[in-house]
C-alpha positions as a Markdown table, in Angstrom:
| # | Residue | x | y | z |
|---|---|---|---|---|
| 1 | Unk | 0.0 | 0.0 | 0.0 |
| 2 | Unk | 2.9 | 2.6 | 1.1 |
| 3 | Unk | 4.7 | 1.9 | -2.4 |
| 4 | Unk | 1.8 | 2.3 | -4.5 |
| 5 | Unk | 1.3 | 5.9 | -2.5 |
| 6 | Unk | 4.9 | 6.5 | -2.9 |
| 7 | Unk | 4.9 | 5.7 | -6.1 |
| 8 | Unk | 2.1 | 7.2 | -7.2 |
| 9 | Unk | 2.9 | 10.8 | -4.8 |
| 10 | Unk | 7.1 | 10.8 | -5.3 |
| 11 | Unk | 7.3 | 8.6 | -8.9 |
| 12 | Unk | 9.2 | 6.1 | -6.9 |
| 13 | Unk | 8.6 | 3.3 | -4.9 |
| 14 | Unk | 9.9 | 4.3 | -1.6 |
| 15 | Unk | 10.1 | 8.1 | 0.5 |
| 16 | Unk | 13.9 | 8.0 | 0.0 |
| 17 | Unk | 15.0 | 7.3 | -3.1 |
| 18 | Unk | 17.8 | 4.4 | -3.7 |
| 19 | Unk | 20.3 | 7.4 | -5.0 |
| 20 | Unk | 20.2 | 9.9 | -1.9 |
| 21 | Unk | 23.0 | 8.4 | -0.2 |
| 22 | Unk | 22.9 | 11.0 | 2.3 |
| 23 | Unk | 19.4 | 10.8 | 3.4 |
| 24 | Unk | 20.0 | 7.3 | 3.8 |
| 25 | Unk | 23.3 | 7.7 | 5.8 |
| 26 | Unk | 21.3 | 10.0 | 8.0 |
| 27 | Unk | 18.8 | 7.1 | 8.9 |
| 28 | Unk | 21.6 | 4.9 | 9.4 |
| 29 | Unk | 23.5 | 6.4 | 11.5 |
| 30 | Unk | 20.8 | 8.3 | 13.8 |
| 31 | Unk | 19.0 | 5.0 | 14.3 |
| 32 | Unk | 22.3 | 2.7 | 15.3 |
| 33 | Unk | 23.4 | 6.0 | 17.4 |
| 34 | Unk | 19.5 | 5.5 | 18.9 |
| 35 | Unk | 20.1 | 1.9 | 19.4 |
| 36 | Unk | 23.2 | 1.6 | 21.3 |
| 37 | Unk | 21.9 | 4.8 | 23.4 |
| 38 | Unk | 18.4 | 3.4 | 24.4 |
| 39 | Unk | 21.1 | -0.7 | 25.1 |
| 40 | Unk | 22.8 | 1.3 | 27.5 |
| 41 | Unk | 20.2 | 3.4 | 29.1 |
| 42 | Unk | 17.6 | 1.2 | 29.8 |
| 43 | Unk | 17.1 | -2.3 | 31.2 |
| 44 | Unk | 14.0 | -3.4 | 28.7 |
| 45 | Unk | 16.4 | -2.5 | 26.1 |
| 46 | Unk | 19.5 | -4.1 | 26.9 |
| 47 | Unk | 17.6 | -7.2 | 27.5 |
| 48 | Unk | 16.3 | -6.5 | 23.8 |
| 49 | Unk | 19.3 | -5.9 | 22.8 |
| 50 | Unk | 20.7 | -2.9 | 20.6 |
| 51 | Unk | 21.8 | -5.7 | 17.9 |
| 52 | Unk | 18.1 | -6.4 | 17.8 |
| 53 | Unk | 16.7 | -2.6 | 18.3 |
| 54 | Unk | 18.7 | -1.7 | 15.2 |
| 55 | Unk | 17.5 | -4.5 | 13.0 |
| 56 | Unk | 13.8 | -3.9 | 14.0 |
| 57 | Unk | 14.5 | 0.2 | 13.2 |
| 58 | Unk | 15.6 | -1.0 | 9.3 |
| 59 | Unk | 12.9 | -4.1 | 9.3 |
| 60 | Unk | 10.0 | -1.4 | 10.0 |
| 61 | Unk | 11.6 | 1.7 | 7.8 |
| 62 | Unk | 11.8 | -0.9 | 4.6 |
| 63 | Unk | 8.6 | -2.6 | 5.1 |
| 64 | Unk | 6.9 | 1.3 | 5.7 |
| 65 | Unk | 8.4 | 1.7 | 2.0 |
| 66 | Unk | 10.6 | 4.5 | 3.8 |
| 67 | Unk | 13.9 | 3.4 | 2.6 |
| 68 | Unk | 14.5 | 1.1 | -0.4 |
| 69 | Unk | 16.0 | -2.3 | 0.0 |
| 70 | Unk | 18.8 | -2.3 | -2.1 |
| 71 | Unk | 21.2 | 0.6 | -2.6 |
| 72 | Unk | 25.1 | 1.6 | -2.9 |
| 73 | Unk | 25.3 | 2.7 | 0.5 |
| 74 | Unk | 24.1 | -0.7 | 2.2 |
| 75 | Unk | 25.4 | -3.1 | -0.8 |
| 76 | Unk | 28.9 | -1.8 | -1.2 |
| 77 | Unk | 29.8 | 0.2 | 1.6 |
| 78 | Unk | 28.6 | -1.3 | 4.8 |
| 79 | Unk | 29.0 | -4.8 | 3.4 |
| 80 | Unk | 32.0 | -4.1 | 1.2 |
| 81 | Unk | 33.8 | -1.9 | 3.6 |
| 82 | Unk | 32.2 | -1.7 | 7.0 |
| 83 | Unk | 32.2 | -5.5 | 7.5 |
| 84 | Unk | 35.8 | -6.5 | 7.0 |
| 85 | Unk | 37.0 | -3.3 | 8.7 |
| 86 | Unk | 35.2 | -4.3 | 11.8 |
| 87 | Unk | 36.4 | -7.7 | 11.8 |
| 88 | Unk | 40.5 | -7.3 | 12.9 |
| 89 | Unk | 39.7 | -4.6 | 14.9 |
| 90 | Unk | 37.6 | -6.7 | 17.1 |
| 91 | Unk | 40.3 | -9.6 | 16.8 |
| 92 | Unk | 43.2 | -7.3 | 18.1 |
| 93 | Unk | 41.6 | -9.1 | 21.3 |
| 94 | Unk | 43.1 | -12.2 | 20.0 |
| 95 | Unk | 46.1 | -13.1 | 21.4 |
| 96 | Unk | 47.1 | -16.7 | 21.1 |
| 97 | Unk | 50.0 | -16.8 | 23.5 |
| 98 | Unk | 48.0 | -15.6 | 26.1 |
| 99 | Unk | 44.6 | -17.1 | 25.8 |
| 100 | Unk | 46.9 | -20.6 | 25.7 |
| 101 | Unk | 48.4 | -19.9 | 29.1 |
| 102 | Unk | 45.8 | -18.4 | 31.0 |
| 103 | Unk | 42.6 | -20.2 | 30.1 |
| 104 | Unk | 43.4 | -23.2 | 31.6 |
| 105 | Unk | 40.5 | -26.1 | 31.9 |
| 106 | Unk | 38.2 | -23.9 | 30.8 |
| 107 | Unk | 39.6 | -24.2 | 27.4 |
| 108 | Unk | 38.8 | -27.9 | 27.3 |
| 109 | Unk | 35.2 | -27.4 | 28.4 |
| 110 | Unk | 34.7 | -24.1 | 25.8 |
| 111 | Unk | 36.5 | -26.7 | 22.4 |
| 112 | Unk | 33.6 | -29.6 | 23.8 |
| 113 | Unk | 30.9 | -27.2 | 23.0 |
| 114 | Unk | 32.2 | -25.9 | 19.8 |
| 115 | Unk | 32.4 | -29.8 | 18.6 |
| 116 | Unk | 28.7 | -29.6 | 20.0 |
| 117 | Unk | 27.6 | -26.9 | 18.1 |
| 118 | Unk | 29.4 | -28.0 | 15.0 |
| 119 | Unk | 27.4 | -31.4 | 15.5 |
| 120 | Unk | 24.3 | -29.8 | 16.3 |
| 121 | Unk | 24.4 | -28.0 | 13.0 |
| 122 | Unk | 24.6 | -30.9 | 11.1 |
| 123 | Unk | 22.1 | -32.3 | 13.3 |
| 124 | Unk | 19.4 | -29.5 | 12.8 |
| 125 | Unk | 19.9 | -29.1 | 9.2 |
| 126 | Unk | 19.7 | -32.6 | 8.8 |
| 127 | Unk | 15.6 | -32.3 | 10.3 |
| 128 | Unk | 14.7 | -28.9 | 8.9 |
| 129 | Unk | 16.6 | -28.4 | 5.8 |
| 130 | Unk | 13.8 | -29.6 | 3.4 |
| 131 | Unk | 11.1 | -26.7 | 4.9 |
| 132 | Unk | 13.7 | -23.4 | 4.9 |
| 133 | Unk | 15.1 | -22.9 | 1.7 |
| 134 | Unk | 18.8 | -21.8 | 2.2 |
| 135 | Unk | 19.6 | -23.8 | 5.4 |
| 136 | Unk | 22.8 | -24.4 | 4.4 |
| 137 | Unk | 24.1 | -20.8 | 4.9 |
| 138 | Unk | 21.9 | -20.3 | 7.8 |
| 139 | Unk | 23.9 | -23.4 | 9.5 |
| 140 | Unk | 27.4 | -21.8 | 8.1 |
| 141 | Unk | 26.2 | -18.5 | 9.7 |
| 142 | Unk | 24.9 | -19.4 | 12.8 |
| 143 | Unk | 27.8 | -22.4 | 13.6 |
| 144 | Unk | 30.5 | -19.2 | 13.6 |
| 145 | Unk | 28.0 | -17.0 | 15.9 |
| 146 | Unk | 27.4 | -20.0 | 18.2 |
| 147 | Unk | 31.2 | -20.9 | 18.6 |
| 148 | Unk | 32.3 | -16.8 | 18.4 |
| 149 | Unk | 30.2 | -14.2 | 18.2 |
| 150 | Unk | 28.7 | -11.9 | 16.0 |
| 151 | Unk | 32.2 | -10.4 | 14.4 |
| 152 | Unk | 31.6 | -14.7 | 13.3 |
| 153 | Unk | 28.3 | -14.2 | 11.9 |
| 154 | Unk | 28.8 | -10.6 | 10.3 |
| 155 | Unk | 32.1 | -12.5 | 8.2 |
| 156 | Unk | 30.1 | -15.6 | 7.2 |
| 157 | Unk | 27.1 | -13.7 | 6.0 |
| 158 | Unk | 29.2 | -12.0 | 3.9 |
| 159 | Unk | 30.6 | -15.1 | 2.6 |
| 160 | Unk | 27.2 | -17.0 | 2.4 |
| 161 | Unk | 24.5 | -14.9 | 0.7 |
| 162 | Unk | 21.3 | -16.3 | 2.2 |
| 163 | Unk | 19.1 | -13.2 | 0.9 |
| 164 | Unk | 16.0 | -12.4 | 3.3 |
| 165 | Unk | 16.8 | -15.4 | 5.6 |
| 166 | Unk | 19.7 | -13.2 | 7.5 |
| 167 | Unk | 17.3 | -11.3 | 9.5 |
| 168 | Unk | 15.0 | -14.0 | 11.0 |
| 169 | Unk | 17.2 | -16.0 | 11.4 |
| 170 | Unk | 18.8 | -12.8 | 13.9 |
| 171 | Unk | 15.4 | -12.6 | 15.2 |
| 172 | Unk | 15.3 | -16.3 | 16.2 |
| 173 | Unk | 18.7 | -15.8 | 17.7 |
| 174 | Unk | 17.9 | -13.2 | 19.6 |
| 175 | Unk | 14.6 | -14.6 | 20.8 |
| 176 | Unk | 16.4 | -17.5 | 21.5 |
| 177 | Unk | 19.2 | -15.8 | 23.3 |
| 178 | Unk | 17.2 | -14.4 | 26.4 |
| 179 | Unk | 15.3 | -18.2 | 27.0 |
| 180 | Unk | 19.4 | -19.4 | 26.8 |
| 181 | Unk | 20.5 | -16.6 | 29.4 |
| 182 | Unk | 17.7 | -17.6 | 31.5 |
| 183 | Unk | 18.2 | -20.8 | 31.5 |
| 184 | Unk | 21.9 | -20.7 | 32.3 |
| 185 | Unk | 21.5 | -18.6 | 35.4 |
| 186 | Unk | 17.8 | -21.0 | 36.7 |
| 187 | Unk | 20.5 | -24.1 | 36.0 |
| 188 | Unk | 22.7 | -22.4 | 38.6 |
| 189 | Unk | 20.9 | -22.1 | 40.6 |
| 190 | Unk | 19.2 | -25.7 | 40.8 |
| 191 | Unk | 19.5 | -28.5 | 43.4 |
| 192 | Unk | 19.7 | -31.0 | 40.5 |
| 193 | Unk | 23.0 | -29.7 | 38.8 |
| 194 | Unk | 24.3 | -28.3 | 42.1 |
| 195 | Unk | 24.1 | -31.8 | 43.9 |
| 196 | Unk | 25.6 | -33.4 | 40.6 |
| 197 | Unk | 28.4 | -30.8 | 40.0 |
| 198 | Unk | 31.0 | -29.0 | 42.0 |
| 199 | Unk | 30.2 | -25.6 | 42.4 |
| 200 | Unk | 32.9 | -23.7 | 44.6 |
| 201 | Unk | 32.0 | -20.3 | 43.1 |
| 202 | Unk | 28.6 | -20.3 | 43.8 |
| 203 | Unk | 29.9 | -21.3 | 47.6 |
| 204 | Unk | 31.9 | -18.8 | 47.7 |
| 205 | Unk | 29.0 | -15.8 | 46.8 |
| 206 | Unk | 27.1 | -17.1 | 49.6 |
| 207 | Unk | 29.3 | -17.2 | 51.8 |
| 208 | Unk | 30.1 | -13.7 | 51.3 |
| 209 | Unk | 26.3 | -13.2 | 50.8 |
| 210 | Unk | 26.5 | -9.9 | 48.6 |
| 211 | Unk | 27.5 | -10.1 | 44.7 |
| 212 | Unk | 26.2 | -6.5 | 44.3 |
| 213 | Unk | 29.5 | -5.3 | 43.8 |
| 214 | Unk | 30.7 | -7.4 | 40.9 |
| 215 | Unk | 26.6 | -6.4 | 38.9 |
| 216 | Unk | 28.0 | -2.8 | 39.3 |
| 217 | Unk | 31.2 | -4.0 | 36.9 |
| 218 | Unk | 28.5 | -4.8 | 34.3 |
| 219 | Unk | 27.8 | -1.4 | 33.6 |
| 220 | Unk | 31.1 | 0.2 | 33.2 |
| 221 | Unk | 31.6 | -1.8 | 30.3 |
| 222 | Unk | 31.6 | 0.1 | 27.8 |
| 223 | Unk | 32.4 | 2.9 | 29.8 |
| 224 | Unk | 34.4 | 6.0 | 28.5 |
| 225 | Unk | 38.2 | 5.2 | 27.8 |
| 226 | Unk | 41.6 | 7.0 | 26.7 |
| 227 | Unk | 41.6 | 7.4 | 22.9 |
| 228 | Unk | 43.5 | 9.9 | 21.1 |
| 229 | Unk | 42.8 | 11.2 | 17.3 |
| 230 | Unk | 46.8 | 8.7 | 16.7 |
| 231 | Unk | 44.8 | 5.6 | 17.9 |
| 232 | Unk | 42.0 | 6.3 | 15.2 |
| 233 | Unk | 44.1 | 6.6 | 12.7 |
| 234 | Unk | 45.9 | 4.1 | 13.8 |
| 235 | Unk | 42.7 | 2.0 | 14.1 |
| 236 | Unk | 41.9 | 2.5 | 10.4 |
| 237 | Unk | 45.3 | 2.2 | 9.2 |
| 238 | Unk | 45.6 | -1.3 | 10.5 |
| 239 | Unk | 42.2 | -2.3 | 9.7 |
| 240 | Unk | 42.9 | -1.5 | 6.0 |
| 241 | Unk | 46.4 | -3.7 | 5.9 |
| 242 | Unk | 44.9 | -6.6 | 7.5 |
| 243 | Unk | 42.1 | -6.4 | 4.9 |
| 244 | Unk | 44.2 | -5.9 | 1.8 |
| 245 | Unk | 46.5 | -8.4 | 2.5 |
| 246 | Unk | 43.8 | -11.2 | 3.8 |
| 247 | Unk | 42.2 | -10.3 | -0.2 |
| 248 | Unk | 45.3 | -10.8 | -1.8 |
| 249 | Unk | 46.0 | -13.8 | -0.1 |
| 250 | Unk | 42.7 | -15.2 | -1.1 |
| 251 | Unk | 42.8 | -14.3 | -4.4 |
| 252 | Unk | 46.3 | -16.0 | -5.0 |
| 253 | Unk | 45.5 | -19.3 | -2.9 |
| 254 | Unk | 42.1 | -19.4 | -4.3 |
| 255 | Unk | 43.3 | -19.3 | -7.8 |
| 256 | Unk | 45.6 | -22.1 | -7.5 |
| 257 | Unk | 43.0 | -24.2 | -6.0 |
| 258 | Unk | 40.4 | -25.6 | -8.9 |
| 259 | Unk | 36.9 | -25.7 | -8.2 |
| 260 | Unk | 35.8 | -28.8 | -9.3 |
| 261 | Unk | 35.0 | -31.8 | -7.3 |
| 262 | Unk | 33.3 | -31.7 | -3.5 |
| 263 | Unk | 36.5 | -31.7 | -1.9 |
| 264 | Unk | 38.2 | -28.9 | -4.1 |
| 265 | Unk | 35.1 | -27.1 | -3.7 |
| 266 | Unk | 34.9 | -27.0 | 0.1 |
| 267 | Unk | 39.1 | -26.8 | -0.2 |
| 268 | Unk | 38.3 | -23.8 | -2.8 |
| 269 | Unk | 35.2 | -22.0 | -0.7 |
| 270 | Unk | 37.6 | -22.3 | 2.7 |
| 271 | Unk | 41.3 | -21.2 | 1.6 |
| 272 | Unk | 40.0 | -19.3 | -1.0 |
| 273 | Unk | 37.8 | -16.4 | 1.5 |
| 274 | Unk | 39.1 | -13.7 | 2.1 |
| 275 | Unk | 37.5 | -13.8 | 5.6 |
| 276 | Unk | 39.6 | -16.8 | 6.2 |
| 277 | Unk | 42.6 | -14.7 | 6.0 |
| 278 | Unk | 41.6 | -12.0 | 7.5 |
| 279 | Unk | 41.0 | -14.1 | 10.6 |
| 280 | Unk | 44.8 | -15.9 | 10.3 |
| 281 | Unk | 46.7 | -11.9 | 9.8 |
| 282 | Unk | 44.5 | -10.5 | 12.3 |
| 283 | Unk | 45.1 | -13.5 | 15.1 |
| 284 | Unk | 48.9 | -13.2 | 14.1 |
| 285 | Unk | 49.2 | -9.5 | 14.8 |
| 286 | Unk | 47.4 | -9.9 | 17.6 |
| 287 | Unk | 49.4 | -12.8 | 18.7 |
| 288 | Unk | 53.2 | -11.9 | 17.4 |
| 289 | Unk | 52.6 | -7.7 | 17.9 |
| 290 | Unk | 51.3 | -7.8 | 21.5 |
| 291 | Unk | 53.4 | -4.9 | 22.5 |
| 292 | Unk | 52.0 | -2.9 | 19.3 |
| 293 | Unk | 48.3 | -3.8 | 20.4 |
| 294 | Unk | 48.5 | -2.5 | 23.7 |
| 295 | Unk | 49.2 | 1.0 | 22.5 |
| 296 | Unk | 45.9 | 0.6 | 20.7 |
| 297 | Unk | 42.5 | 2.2 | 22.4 |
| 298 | Unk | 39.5 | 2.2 | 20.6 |
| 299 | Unk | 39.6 | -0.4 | 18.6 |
| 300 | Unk | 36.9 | -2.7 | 20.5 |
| 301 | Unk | 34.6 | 0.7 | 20.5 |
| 302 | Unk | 35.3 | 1.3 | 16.7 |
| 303 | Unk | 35.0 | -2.5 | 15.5 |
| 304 | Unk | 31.9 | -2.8 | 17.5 |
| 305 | Unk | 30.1 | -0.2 | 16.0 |
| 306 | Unk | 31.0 | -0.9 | 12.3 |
| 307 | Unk | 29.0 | -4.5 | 13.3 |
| 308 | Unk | 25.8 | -2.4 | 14.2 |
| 309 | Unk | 25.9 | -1.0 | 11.0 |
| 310 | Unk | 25.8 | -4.3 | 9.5 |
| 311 | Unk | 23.3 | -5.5 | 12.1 |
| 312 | Unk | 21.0 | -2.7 | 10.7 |
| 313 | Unk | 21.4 | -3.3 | 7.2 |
| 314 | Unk | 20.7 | -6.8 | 7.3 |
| 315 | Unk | 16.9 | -5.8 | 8.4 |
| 316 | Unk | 16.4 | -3.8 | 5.3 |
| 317 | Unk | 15.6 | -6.6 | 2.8 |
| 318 | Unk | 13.6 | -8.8 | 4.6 |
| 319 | Unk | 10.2 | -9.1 | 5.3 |
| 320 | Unk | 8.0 | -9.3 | 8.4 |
| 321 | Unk | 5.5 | -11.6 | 6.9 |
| 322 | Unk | 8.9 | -13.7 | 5.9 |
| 323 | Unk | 10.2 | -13.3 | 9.3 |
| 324 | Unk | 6.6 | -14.3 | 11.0 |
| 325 | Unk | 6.4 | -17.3 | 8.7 |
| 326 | Unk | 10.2 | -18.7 | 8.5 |
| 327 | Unk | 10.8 | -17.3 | 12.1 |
| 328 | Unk | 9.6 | -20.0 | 13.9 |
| 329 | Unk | 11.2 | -22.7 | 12.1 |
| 330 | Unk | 14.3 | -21.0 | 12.1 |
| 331 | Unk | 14.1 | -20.8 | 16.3 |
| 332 | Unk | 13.5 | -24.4 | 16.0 |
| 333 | Unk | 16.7 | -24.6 | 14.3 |
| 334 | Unk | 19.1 | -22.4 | 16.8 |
| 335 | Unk | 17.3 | -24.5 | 19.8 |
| 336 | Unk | 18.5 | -27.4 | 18.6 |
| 337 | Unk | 22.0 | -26.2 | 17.9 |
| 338 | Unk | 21.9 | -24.9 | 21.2 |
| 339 | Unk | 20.8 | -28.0 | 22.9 |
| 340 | Unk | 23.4 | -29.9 | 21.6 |
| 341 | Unk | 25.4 | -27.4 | 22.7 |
| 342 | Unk | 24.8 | -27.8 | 26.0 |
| 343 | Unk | 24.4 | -31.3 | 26.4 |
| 344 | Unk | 28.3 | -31.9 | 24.8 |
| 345 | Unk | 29.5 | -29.3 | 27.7 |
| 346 | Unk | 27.2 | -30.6 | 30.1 |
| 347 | Unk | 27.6 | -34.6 | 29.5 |
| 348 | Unk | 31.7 | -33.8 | 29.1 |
| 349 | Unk | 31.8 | -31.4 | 32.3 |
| 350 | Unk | 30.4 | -34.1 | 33.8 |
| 351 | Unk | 32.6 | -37.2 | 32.5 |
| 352 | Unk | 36.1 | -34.6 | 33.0 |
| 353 | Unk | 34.6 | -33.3 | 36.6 |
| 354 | Unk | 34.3 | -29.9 | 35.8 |
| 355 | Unk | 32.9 | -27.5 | 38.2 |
| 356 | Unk | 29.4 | -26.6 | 37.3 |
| 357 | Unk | 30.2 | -22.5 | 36.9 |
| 358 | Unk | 33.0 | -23.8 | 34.0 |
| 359 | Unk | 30.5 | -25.0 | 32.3 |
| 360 | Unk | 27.7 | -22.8 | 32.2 |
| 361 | Unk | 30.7 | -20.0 | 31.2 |
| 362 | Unk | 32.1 | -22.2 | 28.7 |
| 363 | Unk | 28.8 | -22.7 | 26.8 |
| 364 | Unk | 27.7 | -19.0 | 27.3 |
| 365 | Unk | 30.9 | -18.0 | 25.8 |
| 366 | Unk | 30.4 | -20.1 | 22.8 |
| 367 | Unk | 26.8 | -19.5 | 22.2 |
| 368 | Unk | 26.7 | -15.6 | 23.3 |
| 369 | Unk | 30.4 | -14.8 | 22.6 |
| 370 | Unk | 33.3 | -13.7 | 25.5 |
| 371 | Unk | 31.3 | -10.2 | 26.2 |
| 372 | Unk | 27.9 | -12.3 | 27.4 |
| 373 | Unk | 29.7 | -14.6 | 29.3 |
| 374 | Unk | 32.1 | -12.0 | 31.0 |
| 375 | Unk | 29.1 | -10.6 | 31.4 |
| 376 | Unk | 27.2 | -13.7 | 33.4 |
| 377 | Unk | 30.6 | -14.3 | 35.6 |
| 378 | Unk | 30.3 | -10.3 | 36.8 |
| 379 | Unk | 26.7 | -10.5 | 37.2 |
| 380 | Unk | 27.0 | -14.2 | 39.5 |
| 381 | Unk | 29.5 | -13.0 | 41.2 |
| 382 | Unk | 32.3 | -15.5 | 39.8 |
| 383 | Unk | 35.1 | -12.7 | 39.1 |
| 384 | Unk | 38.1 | -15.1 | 39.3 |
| 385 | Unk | 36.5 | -16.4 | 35.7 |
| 386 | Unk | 35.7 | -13.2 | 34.4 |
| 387 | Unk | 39.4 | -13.2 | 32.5 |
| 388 | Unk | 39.6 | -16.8 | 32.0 |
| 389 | Unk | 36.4 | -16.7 | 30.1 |
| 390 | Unk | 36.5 | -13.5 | 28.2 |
| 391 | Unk | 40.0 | -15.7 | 26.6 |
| 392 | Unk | 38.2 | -19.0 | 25.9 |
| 393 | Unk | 35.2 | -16.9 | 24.3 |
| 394 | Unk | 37.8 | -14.9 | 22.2 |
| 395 | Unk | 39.2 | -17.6 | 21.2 |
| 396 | Unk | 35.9 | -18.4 | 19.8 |
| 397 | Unk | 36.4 | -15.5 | 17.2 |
| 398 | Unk | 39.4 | -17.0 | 15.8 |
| 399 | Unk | 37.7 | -20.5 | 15.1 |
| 400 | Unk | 34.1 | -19.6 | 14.6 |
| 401 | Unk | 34.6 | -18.6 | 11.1 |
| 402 | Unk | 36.8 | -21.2 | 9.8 |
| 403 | Unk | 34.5 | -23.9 | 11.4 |
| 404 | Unk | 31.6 | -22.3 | 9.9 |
| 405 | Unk | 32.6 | -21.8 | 6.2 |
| 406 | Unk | 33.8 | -25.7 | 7.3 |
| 407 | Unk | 30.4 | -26.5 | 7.9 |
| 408 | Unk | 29.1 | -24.1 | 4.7 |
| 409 | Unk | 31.5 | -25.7 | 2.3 |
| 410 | Unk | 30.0 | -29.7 | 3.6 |
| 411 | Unk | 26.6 | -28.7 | 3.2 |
| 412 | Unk | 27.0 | -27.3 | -0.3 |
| 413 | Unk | 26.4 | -23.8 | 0.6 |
């Protein structure tokens, strides 16, 4: 109804038209600036998430016929640009040396889940793929986001175009998500797993009887930090390398590497992306150019909010009778991977006699990324995991998109 008026009021099918880049760059940014403002104000929306906020802003704008779904600024700048310059910035977290020697057990637990996650994607799209067209990316997508973290998803849906699919599929993550959170903190809390499981954290909070002071840590997350107009530059400079060298690499290994044949092809689709690569030069820098990174600031706050842009964007094409319909199906999907999840870390926390706060940690690190679970370990109380975890769930970065275009290239993606 709102195009035909459009149409029939402006000549074109939508208030702003595809061309006026800076009407559209307007919307953008003012509703991601919105989003992370109204995240960090209020409690209704950080439980909503600004991820999700953003992506409901663009899902309403496009479906109002405000803003066209398809134009330069969202196919080749945000995705072109925005996307891979996010990704090594977020990874300067990723030091290899250090997550190794300071992560411990936890490390075992966190790697059990990612082989759960891994199996329940295979599982799920084994049961679901014949009613969702375009399962296969869906699983590449969400088997990254479920081992790392959305820097994960962000690279594989870049590197598996699923069309309108992205942005339920986010819905049903996000739904998903606050159930999963939930859960994890009522399991903690249970006489079943407690009496099963070794809890000495959990002990130790009640014995002191106040974990008020770690919740307040929460909030100063993102709180405001050091930065000087060097680091930017700085920032961007690196960014830029990192992703000009991962595309040359690419380009030259992917050449020499024949597309033909299932195993060439999944050989092809995983040495030959340039997300790959960007992942292997950004975890060396990180890993090789420690003392370098530390004299970095900003580059978590600058990677983080290239992602939202993305995390709008990916709401513009799609539907909400799509998302109502597919949806559902698509939260049946995540649940199961999820499940899975938790049973591997669960079943081998149990076998390896892990305490019971490793393993909640370990699978909210995979499944919600190292933030989340930092996030959980402040929240309980546990702050002798709060750094053990953040590590593991970092690490989760580094693998979740190589296991994911893994999974992609299997499933013919």
């Amino acid at each position: 109804m709102m195009t035909n008026l459009f149409q029939n009021w402006l000549g074109r099918p939508t208030l702003i038209a595809a061309e006026d880049t800076w009407s559209l760059l307007a919307l953008l940014l003012v509703s991601v600036a919105l989003a992370i403002w109204l995240e960090q104000k209020y409690t209704w929306a950080s439980k909503i998430s600004g991820a999700i906020i953003a992506l409901c802003i663009a899902l309403l704008a496009s479906n109002l016929s405000i803003i066209p779904t398809s134009c330069v600024l969202y196919d080749d700048i945000i995705w072109g640009y925005a996307v891979p310059l996010g990704i090594p910035l977020l990874l300067l977290q990723c030091n290899m040396k250090k997550i190794w020697r300071e992560t411990g057990r936890m490390m075992v637990i966190f790697l059990i889940g990612a082989a759960g996650t891994v199996v329940g994607a295979f599982l799920a799209y084994g049961l679901l793929h014949a009613y969702v067209p375009g399962l296969e990316g869906v699983a590449a997508m969400m088997t990254g986001s479920y081992i790392g973290g959305g820097v994960n998803f962000a690279a594989l849906a870049k590197e598996f175009d699923v069309g309108e699919i992205k942005a339920a599929a986010t819905v049903a993550d996000n739904l998903l998500m606050a159930l999963y959170f939930f859960g994890l903190i009522f399991i903690a809390g249970m006489k079943f797993f407690r009496s099963r499981y070794s809890h000495p954290h959990i002990d130790a909070v009640a014995q002191s009887g106040d974990a008020d002071g770690a919740r307040t840590q929460a909030a100063a997350y993102w709180s405001r930090k050091d930065i000087s107009l060097k680091d930017i530059a700085m920032n961007f400079a690196y960014a830029v390398a990192v992703v000009y060298t991962a595309k040359l690499i690419s380009g030259l290994v992917g050449g020499l590497i024949p597309d033909t044949g299932v195993v060439l092809h999944m050989l092809n689709t995983f040495f030959g992306s340039e997300y790959v690569w960007i992942t292997t030069v950004s975890m060396a820098c990180a890993t090789w150019g420690e003392k370098q990174v530390a004299k970095l600031s900003g580059s978590q706050e600058i990677g983080t909010y290239l992602i939202y842009l993305f995390l709008f964007v990916i709401g513009v094409p799609a539907s909400i009778v799509e998302i109502l319909q597919k949806t559902p199906l698509l939260l049946a999907f995540t649940g199961i991977m999820v499940l899975v999840n938790m049973l591997f870390c669960f079943v081998g926390g149990k076998l390896l006699h892990f305490d019971l706060e490793d393993i909640i940690l370990a699978s909210n690190a995979n499944i919600g990324g190292p933030t989340t679970a930092a996030g959980m370990a402040i929240s309980q109380g546990w702050s002798a995991l709060v750094g053990p975890v953040m590590l593991v769930g970092t690490f989760g970065y580094v693998i979740g998109t190589y296991l994911g275009i893994l999974v992609g290239g299997i499933l013919g993606a």
